[in-house]
C-alpha positions in Angstrom: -10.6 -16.0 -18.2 -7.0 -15.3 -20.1 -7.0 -12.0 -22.4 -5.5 -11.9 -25.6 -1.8 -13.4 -25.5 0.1 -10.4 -25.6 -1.5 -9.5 -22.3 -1.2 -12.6 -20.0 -0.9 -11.9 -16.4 1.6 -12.7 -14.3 -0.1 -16.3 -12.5 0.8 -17.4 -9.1 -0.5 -20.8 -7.1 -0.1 -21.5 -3.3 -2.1 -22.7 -0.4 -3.5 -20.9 2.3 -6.8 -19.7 3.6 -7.5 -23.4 4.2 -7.8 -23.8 0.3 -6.4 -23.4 -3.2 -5.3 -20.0 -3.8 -4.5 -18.2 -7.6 -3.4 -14.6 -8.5 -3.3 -13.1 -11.7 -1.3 -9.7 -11.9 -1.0 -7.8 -14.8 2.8 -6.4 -15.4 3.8 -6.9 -12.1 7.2 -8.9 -11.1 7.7 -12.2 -9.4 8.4 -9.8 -5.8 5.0 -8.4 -5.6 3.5 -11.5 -6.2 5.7 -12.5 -3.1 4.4 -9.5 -1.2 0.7 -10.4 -1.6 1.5 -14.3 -0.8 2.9 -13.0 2.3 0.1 -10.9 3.1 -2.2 -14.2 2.9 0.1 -15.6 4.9 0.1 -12.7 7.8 -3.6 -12.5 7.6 -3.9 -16.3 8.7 -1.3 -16.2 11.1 -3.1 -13.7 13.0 -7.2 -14.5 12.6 -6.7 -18.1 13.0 -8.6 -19.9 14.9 -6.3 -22.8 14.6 -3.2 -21.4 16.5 -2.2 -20.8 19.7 0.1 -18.2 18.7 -2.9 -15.8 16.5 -4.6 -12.5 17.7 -7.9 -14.3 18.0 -6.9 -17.4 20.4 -5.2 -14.8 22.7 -8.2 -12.5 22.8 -10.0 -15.6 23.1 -7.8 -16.9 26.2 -8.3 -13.7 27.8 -12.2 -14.2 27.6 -13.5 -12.4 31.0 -10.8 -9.3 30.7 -11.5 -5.9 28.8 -8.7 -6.1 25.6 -7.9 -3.1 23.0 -7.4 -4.3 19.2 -5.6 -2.4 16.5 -7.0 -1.2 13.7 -7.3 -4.2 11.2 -8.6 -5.9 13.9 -11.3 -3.3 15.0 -12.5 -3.1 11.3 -13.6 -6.7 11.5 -15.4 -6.5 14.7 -17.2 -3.7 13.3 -17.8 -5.1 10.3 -19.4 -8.2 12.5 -21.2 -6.1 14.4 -22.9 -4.3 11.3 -23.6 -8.2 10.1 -25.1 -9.1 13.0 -27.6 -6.7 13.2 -27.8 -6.9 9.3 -28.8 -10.5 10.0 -31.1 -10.1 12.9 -28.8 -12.2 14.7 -27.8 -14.6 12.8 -24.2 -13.9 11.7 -22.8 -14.4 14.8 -18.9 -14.4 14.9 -19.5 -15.9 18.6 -21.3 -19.3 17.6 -17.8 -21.0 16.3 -18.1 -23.0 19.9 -20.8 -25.0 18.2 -18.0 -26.9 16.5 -16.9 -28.6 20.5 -20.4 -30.2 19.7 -20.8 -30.5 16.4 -18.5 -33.2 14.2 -18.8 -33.1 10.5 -16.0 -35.6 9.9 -17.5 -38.0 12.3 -20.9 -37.7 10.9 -21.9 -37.6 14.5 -25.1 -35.5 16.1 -25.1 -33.7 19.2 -28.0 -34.2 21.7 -29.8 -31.4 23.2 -28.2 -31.5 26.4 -24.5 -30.9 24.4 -26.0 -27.9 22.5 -27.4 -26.4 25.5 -24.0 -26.5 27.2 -22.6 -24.4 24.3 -25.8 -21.9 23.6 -25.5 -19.7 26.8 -21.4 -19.0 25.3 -22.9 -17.3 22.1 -24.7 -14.2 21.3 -22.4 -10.8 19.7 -25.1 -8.9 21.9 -23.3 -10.2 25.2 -19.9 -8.8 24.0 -18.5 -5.7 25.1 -17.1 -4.0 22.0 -17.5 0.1 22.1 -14.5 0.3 18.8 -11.4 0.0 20.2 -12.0 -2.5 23.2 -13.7 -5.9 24.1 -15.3 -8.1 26.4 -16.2 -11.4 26.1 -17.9 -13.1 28.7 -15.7 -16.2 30.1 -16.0 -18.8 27.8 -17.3 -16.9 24.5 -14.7 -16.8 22.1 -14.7 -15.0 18.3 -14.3 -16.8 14.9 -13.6 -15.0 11.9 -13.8 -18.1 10.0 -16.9 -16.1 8.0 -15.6 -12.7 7.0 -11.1 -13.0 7.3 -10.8 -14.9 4.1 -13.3 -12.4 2.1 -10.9 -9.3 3.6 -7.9 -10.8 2.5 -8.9 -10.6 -1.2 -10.0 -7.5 -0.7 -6.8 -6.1 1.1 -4.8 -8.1 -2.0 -6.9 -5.9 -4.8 -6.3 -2.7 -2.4 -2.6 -3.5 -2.6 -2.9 -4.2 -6.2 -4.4 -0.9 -6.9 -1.9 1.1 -5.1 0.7 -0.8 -6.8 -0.3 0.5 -9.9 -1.7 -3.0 -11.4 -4.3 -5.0 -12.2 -5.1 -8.5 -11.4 -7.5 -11.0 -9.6 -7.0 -12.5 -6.3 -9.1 -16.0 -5.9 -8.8 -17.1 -2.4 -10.4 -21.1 -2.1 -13.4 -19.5 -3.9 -13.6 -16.0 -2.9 -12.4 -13.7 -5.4 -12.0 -10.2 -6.1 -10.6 -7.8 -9.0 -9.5 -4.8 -9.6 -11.4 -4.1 -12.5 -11.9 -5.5 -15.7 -8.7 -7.0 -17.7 -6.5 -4.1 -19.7 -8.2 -5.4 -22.6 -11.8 -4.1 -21.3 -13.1 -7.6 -20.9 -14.9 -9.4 -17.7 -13.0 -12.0 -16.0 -15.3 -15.5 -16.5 -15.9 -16.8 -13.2 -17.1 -20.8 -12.9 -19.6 -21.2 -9.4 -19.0 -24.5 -8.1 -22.2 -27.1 -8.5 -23.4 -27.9 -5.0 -24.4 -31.1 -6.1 -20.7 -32.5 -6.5 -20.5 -32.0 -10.7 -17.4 -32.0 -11.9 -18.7 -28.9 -14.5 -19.4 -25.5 -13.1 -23.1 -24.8 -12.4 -22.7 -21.5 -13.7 -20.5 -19.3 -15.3 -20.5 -15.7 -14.4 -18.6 -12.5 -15.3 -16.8 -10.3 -12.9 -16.0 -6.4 -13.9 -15.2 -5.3 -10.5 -15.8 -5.7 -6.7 -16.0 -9.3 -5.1 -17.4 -12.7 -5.5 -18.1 -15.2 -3.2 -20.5 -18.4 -2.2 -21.5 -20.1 0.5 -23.1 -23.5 1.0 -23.8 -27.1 2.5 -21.4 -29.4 0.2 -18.5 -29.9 1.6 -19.1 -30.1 5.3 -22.5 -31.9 5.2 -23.4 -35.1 6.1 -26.5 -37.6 6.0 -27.6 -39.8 8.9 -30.5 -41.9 9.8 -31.7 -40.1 6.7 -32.0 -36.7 7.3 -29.0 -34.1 6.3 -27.2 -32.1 8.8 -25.8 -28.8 6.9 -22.8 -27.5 8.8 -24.9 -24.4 8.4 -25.7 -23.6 11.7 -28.3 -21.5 13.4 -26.8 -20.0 16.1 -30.1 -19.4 17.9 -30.6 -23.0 18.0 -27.7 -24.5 17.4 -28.8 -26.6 14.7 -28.5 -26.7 11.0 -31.0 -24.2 9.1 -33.8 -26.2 7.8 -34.6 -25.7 4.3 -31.7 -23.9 3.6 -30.5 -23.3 0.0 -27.6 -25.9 -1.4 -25.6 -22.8 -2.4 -25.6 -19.0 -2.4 -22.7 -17.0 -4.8 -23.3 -13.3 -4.3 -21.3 -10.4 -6.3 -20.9 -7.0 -4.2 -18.5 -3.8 -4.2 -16.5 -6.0 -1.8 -15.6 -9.3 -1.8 -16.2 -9.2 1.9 -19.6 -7.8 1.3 -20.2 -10.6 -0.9 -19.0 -13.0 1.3 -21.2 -12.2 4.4 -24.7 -11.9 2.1 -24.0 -15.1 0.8 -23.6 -16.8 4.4 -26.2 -14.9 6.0 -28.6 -16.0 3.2 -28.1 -19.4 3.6 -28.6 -18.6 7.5 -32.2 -17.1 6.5 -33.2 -21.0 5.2 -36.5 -20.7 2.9 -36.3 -16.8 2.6 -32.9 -16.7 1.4 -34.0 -15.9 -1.9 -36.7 -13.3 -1.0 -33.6 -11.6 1.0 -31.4 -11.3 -1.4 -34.2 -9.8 -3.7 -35.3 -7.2 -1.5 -31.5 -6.1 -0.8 -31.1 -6.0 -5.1 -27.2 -7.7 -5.5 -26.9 -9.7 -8.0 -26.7 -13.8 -6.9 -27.1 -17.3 -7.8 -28.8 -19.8 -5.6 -29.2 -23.2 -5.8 -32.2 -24.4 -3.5 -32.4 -28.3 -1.8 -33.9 -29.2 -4.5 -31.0 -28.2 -7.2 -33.0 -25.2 -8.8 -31.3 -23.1 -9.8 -32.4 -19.3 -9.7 -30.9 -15.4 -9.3 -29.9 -12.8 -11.0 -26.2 -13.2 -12.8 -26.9 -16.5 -14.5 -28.8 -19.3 -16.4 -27.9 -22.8 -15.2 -24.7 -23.3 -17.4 -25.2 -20.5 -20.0 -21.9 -19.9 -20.7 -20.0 -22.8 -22.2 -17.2 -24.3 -19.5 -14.9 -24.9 -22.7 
């Protein structure tokens, strides 16, 4: 990923995003490095689901009452809208209350009666939202768990850019770029193997725009047998069947790649046939580790 030596970006490390993060800047000072760590930093403090304090647990508290956003924040409902009707329903930012029933760390199943006391609180078609205000039915809340860490690398590359420099932003896994590196080349992008390998599955290069993946390996879990995806269908509230292992998906926008990638594991055994008809380049690995798409051979490009 690193261009010749007399043109090494500027690196930075931290946490956030619920994940490793990495920039690379090219020419820039330690400040604006600073200045996008803190934007990470904002951007969680306020779409966090975790915290009392964020914009979405106060609109969610306020479930039943009509509620204006700002602007950021109406750009992401919109952008959820447009995904939920993109996904015939199944990008739902509503359906993060399947997680009062659902326990990954536990390893432990809902019954039906559990995920029926949860279903009637999801559904984007119930809320009120005409652009500037809301209403969620008492009880629904949002989750932007899908689509706020994809916008962040974005707004990081759009900060970037009118800065005057280039660089990468790689938020736990979702990246985006400004453009090649001054020296014309891709950056060389590993995509995680679903299966647990310690080698990347695939290597990929990255001129411009976003890349992101989605998949079942790191909530999962296997009981009695049969493996529960933390992939869930918000329909039924259970995870997809035959869903893929792993989607990565390149688009003009990291959080345009971001959303295909999650809404074609959502679409289980036509996952790939989606993602063909809509012609982005992706990478999917199916349950049974095959690995197909459009940006890579299994390991074609060396990991050394």
């Amino acid at each position: 990923m690193m261009p010749a030596a007399s043109q090494q970006p500027r690196l930075r490390h931290f946490e956030g995003m619920g994940g490793p993060c990495d920039l690379a800047v090219f020419e820039a000072p330690e400040s604006f490095l600073d200045l996008l760590e803190a934007e990470v930093v904002r951007l969680e403090l306020r779409y966090s689901r975790y915290r009392q304090d964020s914009l979405v647990s106060v609109i969610n508290s306020n479930a039943g009452t009509v509620q204006g956003v700002d602007a950021e924040c109406a750009g992401l409902l919109n952008y959820a809208d447009h995904c939920y009707w993109l996904s015939d329903g199944l990008f739902d930012v509503t359906a993060g209350v399947l997680r009062r029933v659902w326990d990954f760390k536990q390893r432990r199943v809902p019954g039906e009666a559990e995920l029926a006391s949860v279903q009637s609180l999801i559904g984007w078609e119930r809320v009120a939202w005409d652009g500037q205000r809301l209403q969620l039915a008492p009880g629904m809340e949002l989750d932007f768990g899908g689509i706020v860490k994809e916008f962040a690398a974005d707004r990081l590359v759009t900060m970037m850019n009118e800065a005057g420099y280039s660089g990468m932003a790689n938020l736990a896994g979702d990246i985006a770029v400004t453009g090649p590196q001054p020296d014309g080349q891709p950056w060389l992008l590993g995509v995680r193997d679903p299966g647990g390998d310690v080698r990347a599955m695939a290597r990929v290069a990255l001129n411009q725009g976003g890349l992101a993946s989605s998949g079942d390996y790191e909530r999962g879990f296997t009981h009695q047998g049969v493996r529960y995806s933390h992939i869930l269908n918000p329909n039924t509230g259970w995870p997809v069947e035959q869903a893929p292992r792993a989607v990565t998906v390149i688009a003009d926008h990291c959080i345009m790649a971001g959303s295909l990638a999650t809404i074609a594991m959502l679409k289980g055994k036509d996952a790939e046939s989606w993602l063909v008809a809509l012609d982005v380049p992706f990478l999917l690995c199916n349950s049974a580790g095959k690995v197909s798409g459009t940006l890579a051979a299994p390991n074609e490009i060396p990991n050394d």
